[in-house]
C-alpha positions as CSV (number, residue, x, y, z in Angstrom):
1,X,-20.4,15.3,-10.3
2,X,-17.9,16.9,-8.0
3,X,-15.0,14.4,-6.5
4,X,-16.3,14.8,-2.9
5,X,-19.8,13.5,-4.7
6,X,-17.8,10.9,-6.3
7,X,-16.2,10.2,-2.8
8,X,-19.1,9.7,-1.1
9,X,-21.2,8.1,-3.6
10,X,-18.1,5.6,-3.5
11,X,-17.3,6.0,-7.4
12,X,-13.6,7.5,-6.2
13,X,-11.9,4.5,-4.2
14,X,-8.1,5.3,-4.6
15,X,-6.9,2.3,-3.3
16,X,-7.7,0.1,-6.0
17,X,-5.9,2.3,-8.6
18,X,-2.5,0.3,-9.3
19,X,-0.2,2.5,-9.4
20,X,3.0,-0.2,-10.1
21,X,6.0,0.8,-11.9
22,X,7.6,-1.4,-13.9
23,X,10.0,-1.6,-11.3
24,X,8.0,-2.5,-8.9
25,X,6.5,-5.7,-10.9
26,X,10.3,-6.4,-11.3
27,X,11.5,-6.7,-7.7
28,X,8.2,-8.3,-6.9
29,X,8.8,-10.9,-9.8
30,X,12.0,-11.6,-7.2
31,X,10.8,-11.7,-4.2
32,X,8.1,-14.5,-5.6
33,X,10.5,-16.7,-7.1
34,X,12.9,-16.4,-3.6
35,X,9.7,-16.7,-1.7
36,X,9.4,-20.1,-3.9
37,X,12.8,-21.2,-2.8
38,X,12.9,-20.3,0.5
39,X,9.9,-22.5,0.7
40,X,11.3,-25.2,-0.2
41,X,14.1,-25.3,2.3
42,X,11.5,-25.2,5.2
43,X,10.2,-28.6,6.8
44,X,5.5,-27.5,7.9
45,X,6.6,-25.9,10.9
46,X,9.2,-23.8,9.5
47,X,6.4,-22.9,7.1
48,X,3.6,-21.7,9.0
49,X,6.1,-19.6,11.4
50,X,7.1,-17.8,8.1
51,X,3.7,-17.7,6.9
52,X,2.7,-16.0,10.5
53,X,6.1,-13.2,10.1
54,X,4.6,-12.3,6.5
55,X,1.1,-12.0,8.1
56,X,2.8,-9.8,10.7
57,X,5.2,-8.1,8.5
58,X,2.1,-7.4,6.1
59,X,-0.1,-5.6,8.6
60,X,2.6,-2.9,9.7
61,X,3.3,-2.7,5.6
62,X,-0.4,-1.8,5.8
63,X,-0.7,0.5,8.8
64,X,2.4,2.4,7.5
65,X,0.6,3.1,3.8
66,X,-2.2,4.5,6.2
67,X,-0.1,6.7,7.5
68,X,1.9,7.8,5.1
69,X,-1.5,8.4,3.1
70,X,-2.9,10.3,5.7
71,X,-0.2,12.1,5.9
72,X,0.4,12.9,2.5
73,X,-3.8,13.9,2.2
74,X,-3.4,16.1,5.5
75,X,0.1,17.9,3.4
76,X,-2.0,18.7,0.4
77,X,-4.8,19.6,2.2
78,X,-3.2,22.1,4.1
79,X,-1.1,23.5,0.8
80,X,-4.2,23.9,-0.6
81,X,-5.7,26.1,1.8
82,X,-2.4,28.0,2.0
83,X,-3.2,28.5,-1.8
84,X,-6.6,29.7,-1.3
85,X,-6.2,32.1,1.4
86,X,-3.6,33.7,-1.1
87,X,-6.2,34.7,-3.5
């Protein structure tokens, strides 16, 4: 089956790959245990306004992977036709 098969067929779903480094799982080891502390310092309403500046912070994380995999699929794309209209 060709990938484009595989892509449509939804056998190819490349965002549930994990592609974390081992430094990666380090820094986000961190960030859980100062998450954890933080946490502790704030009173309920503290803890839902920080809770709602993760959500927030979250969803530009998440639009900003779009891009930068859109971008990144519309760079090889176009290096691969370069390629092929070299042959």
């Amino acid at each position: 089956m060709s990938i484009l098969a595989d892509l449509y067929f939804g056998n190819l779903i490349p965002f549930e790959k994990n592609y974390t480094s081992k430094e990666q799982r380090e820094i986000s080891e961190k960030l859980v245990s100062k998450d954890e502390k933080f946490r502790g310092m704030l009173d309920d309403a503290q803890t839902k306004e920080f809770e709602s500046y993760l959500i927030s912070a979250s969803e530009l994380q998440c639009e900003e992977n779009l891009l930068s995999f859109e971008g990144g699929f519309i760079l090889g794309s176009k290096i691969m036709m370069e390629v092929l209209n070299r042959e």
